[in-house]
PDB file of N, CA, C and O in Angstrom:
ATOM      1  N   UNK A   1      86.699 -54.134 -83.974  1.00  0.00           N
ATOM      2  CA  UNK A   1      85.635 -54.951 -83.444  1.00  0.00           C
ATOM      3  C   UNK A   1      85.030 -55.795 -84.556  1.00  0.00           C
ATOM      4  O   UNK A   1      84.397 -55.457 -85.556  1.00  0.00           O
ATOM      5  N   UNK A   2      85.359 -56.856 -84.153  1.00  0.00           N
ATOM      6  CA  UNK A   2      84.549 -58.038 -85.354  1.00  0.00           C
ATOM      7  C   UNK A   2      82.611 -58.159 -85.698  1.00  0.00           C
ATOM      8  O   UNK A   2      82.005 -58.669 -84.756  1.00  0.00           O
ATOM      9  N   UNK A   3      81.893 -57.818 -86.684  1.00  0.00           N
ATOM     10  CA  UNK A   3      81.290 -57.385 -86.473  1.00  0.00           C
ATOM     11  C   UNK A   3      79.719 -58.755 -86.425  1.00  0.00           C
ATOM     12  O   UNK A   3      79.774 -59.535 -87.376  1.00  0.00           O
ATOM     13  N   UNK A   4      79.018 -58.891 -85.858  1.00  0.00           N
ATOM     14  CA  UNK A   4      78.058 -60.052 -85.547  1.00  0.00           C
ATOM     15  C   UNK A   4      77.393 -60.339 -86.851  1.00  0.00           C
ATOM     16  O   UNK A   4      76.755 -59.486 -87.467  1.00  0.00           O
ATOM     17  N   UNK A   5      77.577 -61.677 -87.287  1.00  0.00           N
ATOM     18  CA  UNK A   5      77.089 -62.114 -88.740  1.00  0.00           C
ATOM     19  C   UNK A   5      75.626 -61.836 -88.999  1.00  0.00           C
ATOM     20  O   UNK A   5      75.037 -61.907 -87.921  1.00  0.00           O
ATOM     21  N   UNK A   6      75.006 -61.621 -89.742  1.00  0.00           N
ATOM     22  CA  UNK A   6      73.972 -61.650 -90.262  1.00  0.00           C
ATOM     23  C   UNK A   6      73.202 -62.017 -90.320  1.00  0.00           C
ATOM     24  O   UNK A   6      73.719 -61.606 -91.358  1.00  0.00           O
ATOM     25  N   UNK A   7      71.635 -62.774 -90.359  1.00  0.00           N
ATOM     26  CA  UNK A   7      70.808 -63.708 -90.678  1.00  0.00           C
ATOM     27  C   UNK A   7      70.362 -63.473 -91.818  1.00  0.00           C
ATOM     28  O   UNK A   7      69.916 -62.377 -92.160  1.00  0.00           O
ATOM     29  N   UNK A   8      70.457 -64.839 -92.793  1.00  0.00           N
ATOM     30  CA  UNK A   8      69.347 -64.730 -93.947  1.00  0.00           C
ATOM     31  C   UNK A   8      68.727 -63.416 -94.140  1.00  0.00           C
ATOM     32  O   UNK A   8      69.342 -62.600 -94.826  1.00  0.00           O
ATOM     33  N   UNK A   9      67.662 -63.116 -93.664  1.00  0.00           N
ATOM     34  CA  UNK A   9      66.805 -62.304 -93.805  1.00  0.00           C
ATOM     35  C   UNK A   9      67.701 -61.069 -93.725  1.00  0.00           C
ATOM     36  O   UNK A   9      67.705 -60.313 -94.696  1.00  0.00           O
ATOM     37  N   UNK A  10      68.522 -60.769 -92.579  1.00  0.00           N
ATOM     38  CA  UNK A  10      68.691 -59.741 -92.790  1.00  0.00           C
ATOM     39  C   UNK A  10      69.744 -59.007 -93.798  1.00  0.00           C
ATOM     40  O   UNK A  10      69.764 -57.839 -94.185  1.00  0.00           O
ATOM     41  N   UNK A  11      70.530 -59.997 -94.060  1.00  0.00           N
ATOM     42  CA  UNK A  11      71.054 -59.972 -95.378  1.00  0.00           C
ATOM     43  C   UNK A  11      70.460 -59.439 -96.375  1.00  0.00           C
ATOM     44  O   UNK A  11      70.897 -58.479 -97.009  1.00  0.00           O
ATOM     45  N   UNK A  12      69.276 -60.104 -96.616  1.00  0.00           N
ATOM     46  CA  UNK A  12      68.350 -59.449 -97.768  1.00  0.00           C
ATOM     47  C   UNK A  12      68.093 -57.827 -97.665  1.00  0.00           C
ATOM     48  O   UNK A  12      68.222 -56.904 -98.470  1.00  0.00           O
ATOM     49  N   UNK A  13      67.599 -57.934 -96.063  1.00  0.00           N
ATOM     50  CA  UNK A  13      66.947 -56.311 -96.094  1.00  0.00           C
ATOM     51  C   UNK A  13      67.980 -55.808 -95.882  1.00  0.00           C
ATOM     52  O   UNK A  13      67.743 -54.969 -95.013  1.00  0.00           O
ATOM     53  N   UNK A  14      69.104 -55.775 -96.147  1.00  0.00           N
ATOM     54  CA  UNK A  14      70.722 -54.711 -96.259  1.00  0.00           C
ATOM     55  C   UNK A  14      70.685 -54.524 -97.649  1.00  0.00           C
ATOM     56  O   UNK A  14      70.615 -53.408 -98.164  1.00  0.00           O
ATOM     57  N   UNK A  15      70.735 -55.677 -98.331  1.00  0.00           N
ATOM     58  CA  UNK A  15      70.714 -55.810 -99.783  1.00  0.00           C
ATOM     59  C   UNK A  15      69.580 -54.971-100.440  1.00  0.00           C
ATOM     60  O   UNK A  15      69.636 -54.446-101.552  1.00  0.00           O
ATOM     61  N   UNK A  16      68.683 -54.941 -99.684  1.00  0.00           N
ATOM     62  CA  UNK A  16      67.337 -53.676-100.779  1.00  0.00           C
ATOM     63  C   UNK A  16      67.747 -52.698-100.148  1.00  0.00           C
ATOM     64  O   UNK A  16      67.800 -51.826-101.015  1.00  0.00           O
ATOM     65  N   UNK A  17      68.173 -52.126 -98.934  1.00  0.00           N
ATOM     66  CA  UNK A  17      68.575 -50.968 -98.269  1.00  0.00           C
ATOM     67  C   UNK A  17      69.598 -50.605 -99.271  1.00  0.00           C
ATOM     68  O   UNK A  17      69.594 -49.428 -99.633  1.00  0.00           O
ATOM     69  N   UNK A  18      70.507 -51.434 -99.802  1.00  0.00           N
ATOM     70  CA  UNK A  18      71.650 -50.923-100.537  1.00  0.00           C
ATOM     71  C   UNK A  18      71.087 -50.503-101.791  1.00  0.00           C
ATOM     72  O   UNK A  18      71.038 -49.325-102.144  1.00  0.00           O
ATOM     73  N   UNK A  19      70.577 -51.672-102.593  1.00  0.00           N
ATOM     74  CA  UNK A  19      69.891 -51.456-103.931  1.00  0.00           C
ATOM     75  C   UNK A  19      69.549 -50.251-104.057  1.00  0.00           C
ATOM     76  O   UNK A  19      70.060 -49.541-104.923  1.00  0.00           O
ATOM     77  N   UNK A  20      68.139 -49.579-102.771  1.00  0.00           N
ATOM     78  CA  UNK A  20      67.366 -48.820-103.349  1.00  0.00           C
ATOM     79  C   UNK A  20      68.275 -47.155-103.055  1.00  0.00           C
ATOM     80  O   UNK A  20      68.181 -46.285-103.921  1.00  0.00           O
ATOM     81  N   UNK A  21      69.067 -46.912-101.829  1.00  0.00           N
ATOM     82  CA  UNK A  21      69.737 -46.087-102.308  1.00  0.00           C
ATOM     83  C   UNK A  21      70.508 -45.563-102.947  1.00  0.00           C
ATOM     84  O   UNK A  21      70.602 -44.344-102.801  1.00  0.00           O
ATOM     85  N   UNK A  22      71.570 -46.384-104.126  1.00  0.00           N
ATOM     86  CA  UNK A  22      71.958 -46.697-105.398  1.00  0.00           C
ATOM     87  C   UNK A  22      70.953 -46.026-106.123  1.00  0.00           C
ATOM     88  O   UNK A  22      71.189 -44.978-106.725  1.00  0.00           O
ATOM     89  N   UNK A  23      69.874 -46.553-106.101  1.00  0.00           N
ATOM     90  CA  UNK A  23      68.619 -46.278-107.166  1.00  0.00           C
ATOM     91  C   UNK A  23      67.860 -45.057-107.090  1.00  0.00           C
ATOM     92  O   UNK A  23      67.351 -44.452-108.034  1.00  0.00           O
ATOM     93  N   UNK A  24      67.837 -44.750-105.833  1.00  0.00           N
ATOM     94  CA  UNK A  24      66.806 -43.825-105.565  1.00  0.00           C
ATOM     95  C   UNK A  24      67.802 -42.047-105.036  1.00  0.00           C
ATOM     96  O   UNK A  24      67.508 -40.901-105.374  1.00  0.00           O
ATOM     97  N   UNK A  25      68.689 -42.416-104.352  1.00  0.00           N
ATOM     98  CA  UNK A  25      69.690 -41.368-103.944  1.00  0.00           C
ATOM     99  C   UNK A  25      69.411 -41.223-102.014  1.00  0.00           C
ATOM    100  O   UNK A  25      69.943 -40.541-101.139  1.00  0.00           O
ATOM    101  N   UNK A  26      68.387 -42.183-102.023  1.00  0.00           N
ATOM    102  CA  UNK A  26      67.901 -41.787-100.663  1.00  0.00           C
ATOM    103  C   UNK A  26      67.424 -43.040-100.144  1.00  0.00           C
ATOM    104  O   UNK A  26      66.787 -43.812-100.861  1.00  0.00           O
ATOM    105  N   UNK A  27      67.694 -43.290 -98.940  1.00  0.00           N
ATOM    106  CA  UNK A  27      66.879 -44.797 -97.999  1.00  0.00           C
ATOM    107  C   UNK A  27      65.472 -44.729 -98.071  1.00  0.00           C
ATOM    108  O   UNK A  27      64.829 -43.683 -97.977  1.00  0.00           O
ATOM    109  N   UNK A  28      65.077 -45.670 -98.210  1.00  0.00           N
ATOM    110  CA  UNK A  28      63.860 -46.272 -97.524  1.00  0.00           C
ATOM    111  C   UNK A  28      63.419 -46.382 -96.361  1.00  0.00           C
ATOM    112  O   UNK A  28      64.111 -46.730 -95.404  1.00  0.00           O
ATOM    113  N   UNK A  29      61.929 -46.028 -96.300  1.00  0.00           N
ATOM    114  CA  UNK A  29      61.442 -45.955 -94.776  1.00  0.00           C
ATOM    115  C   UNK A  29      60.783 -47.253 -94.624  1.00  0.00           C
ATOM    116  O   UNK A  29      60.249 -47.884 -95.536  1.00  0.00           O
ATOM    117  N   UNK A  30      60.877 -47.649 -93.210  1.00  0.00           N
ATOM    118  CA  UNK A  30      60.893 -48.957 -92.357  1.00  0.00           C
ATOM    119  C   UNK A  30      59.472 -49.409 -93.045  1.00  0.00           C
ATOM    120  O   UNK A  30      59.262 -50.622 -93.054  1.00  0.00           O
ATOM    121  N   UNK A  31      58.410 -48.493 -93.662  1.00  0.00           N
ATOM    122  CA  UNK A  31      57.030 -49.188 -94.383  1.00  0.00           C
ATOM    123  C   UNK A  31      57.359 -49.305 -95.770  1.00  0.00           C
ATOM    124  O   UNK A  31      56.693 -50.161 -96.353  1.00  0.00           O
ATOM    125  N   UNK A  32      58.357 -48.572 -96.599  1.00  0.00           N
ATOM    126  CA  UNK A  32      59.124 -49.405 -97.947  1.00  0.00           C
ATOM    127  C   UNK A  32      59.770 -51.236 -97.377  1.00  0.00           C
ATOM    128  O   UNK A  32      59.641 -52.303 -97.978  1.00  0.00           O
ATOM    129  N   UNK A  33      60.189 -51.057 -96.545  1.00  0.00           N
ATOM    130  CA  UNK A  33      60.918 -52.241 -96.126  1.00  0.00           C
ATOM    131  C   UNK A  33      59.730 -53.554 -95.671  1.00  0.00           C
ATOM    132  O   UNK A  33      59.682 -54.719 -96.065  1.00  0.00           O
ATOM    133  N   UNK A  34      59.231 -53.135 -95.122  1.00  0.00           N
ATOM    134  CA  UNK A  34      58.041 -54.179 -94.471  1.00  0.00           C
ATOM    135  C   UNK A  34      57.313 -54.179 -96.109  1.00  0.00           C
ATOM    136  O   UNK A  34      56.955 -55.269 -96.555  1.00  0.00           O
ATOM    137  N   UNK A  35      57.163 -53.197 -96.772  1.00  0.00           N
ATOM    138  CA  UNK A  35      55.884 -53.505 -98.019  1.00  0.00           C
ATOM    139  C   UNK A  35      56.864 -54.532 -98.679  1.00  0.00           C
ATOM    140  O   UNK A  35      56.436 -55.680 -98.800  1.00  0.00           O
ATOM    141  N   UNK A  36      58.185 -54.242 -99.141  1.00  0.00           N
ATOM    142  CA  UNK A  36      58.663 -54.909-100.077  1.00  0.00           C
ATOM    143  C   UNK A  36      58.815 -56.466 -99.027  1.00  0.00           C
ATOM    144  O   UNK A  36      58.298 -57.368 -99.686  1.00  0.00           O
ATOM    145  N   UNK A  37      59.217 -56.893 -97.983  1.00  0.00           N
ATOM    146  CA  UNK A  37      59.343 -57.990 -97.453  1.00  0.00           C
ATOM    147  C   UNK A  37      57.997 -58.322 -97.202  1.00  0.00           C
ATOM    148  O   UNK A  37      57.913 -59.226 -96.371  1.00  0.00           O
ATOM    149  N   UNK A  38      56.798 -57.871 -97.667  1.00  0.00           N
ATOM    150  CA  UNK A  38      55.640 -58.235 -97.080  1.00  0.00           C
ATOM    151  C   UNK A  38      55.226 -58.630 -95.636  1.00  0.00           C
ATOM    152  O   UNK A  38      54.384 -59.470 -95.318  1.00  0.00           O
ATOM    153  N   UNK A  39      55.744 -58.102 -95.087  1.00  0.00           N
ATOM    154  CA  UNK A  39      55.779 -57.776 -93.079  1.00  0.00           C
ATOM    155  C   UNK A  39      55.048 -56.768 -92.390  1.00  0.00           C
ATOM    156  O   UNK A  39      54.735 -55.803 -93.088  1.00  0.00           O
ATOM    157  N   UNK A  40      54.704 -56.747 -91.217  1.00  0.00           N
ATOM    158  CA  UNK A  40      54.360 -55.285 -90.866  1.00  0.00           C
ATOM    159  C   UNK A  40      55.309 -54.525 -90.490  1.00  0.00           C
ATOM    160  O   UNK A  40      56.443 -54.950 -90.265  1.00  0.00           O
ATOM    161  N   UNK A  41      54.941 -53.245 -90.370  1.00  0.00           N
ATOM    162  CA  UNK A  41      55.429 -52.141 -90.650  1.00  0.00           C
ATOM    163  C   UNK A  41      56.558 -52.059 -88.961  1.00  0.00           C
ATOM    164  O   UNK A  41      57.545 -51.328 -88.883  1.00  0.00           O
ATOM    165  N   UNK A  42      56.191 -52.758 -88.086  1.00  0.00           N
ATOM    166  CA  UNK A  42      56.835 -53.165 -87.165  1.00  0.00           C
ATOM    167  C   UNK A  42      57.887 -53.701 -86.808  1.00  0.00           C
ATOM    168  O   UNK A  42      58.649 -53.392 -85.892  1.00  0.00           O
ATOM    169  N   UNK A  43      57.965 -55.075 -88.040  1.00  0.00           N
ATOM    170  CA  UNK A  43      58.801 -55.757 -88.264  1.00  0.00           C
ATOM    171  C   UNK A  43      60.075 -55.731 -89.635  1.00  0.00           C
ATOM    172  O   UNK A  43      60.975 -56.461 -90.051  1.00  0.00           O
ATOM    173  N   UNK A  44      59.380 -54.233 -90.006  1.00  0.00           N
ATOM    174  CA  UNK A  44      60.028 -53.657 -91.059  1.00  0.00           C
ATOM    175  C   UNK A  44      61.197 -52.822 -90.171  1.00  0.00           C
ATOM    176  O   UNK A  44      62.355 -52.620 -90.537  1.00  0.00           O
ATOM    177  N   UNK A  45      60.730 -52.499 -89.218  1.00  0.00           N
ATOM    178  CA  UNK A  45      61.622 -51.294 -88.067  1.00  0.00           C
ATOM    179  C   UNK A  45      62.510 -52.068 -87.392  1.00  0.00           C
ATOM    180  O   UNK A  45      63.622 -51.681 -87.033  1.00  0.00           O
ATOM    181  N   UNK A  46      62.024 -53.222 -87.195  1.00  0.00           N
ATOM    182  CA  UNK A  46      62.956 -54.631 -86.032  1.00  0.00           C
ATOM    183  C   UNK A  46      63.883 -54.642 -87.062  1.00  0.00           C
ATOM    184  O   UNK A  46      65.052 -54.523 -86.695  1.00  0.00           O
ATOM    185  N   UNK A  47      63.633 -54.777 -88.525  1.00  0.00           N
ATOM    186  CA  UNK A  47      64.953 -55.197 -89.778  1.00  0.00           C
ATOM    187  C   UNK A  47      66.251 -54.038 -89.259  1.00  0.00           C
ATOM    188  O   UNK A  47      67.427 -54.253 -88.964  1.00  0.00           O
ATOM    189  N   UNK A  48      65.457 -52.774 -89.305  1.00  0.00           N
ATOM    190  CA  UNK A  48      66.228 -51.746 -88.950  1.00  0.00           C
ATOM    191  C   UNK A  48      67.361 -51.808 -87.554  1.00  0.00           C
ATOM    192  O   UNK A  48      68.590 -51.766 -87.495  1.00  0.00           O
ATOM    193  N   UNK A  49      66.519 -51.901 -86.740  1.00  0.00           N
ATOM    194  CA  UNK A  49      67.417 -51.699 -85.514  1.00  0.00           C
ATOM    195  C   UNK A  49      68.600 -52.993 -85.355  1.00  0.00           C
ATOM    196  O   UNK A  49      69.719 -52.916 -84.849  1.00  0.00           O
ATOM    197  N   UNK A  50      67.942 -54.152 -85.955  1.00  0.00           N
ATOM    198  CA  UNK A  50      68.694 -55.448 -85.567  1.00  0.00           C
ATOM    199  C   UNK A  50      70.265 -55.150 -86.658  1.00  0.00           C
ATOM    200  O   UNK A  50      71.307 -55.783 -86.487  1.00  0.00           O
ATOM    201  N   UNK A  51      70.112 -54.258 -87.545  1.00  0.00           N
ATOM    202  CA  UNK A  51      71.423 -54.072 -88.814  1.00  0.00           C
ATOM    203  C   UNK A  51      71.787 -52.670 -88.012  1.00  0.00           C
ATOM    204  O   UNK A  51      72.600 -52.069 -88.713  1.00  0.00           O
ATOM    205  N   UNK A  52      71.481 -51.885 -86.750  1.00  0.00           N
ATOM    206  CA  UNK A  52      71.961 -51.166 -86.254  1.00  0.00           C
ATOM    207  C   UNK A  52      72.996 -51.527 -85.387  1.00  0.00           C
ATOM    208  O   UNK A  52      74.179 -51.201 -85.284  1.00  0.00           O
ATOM    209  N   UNK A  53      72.045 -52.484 -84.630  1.00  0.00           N
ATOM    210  CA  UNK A  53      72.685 -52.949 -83.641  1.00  0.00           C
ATOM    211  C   UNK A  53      73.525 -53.575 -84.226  1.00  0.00           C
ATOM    212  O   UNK A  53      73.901 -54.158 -83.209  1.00  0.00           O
ATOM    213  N   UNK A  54      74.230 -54.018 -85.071  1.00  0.00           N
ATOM    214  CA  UNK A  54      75.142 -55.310 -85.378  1.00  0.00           C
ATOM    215  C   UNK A  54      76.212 -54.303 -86.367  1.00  0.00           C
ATOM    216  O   UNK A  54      77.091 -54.952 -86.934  1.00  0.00           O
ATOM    217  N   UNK A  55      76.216 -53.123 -86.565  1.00  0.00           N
ATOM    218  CA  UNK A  55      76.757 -52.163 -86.859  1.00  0.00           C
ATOM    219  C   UNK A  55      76.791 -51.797 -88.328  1.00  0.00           C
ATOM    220  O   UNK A  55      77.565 -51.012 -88.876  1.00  0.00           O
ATOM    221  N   UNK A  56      76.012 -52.362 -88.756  1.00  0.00           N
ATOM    222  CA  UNK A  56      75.860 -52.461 -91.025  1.00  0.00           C
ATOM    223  C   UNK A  56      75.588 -50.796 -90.794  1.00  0.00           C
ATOM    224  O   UNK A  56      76.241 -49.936 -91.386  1.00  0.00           O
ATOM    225  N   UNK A  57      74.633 -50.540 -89.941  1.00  0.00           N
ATOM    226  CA  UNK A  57      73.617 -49.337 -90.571  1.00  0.00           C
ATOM    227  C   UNK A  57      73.523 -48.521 -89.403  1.00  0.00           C
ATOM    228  O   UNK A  57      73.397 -48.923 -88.246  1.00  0.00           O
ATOM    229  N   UNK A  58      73.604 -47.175 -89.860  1.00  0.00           N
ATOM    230  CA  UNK A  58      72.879 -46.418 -88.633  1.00  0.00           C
ATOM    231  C   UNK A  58      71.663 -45.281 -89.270  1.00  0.00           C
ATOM    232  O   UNK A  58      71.786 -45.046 -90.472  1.00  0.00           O
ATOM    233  N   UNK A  59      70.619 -44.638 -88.609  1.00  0.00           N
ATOM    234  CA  UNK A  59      69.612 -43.778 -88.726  1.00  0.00           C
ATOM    235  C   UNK A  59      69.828 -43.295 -87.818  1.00  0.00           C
ATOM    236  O   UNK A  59      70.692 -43.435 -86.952  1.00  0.00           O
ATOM    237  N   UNK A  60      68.386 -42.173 -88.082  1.00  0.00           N
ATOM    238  CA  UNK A  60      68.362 -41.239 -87.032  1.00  0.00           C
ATOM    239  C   UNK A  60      66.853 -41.493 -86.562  1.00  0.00           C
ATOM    240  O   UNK A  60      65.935 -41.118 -87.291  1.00  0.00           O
ATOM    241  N   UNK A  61      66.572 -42.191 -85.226  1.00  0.00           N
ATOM    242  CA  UNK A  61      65.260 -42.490 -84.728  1.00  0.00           C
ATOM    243  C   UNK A  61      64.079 -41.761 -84.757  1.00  0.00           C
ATOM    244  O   UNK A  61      64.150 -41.008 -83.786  1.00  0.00           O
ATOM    245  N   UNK A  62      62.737 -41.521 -85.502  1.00  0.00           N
ATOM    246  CA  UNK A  62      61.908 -40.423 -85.723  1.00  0.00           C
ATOM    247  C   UNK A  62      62.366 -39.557 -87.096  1.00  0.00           C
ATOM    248  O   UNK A  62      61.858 -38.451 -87.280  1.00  0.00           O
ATOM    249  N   UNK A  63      62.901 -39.854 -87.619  1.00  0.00           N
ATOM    250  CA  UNK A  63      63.237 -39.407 -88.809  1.00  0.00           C
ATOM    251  C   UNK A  63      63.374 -40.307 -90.011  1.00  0.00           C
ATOM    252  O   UNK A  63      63.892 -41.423 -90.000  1.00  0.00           O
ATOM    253  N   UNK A  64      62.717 -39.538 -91.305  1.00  0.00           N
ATOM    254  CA  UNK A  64      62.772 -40.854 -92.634  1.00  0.00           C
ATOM    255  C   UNK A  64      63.742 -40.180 -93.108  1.00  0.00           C
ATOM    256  O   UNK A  64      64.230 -39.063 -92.938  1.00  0.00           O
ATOM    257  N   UNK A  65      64.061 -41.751 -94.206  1.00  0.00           N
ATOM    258  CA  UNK A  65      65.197 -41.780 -94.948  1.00  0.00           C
ATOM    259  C   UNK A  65      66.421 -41.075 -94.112  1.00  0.00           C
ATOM    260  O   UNK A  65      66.863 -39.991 -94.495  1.00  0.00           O
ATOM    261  N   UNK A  66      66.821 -41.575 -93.236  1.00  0.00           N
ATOM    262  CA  UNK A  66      68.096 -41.513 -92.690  1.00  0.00           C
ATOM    263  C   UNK A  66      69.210 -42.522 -92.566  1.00  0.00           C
ATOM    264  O   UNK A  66      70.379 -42.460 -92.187  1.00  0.00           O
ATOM    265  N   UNK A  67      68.447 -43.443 -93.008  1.00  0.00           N
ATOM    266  CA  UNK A  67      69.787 -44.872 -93.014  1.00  0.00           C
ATOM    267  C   UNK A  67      71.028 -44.631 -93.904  1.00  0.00           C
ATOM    268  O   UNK A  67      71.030 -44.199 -95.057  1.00  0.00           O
ATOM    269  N   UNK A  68      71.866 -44.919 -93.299  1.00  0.00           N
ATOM    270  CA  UNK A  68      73.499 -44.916 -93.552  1.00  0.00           C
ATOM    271  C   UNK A  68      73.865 -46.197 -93.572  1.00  0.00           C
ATOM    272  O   UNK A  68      73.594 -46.912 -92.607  1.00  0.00           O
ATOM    273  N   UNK A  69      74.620 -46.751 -94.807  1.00  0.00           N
ATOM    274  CA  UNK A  69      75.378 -47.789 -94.913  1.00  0.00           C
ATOM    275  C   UNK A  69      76.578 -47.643 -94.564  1.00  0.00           C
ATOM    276  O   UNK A  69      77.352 -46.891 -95.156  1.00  0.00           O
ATOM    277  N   UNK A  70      76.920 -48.425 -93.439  1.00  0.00           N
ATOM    278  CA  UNK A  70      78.051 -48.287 -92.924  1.00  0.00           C
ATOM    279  C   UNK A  70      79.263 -49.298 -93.311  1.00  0.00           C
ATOM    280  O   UNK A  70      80.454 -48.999 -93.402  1.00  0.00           O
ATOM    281  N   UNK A  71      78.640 -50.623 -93.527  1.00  0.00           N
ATOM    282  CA  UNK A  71      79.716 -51.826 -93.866  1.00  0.00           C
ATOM    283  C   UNK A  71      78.640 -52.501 -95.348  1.00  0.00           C
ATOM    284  O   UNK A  71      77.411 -52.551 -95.402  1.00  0.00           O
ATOM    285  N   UNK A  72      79.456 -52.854 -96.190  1.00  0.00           N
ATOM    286  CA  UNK A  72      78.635 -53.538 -97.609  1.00  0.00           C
ATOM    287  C   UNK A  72      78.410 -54.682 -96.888  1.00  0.00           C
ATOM    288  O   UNK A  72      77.812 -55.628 -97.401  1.00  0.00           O
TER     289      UNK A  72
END
């Protein structure tokens, strides 16, 4: 399955999703993501689901630090 391109933005927030678990050993929660994009904490979670839906990433809903990089 070919997988749905990206937007700008969300490019980026894959790219700190990647960075910081490299860095840290563990994902970031959807209010790391909104602080560092300066967003709310809402639109830190929309970053999330929209790189779910498009198949980069999966979590586990109600649970931190669960993001999985699935495609670089």
């Amino acid at each position: 399955m070919k997988s749905q391109p990206l937007t700008a933005r969300q490019s980026e927030v894959l790219n700190f999703i990647t960075d910081f678990i490299g860095k840290n050993g563990f994902s970031p929660t959807s209010r790391e993501i909104a602080d560092h994009f300066s967003v709310c904490q809402t639109r830190g979670a929309a970053y999330i689901l929209a790189l779910e839906l498009k198949g980069y990433i999966s979590h586990q809903p109600g649970k931190m630090r669960t993001i999985k990089i699935l495609k670089p």
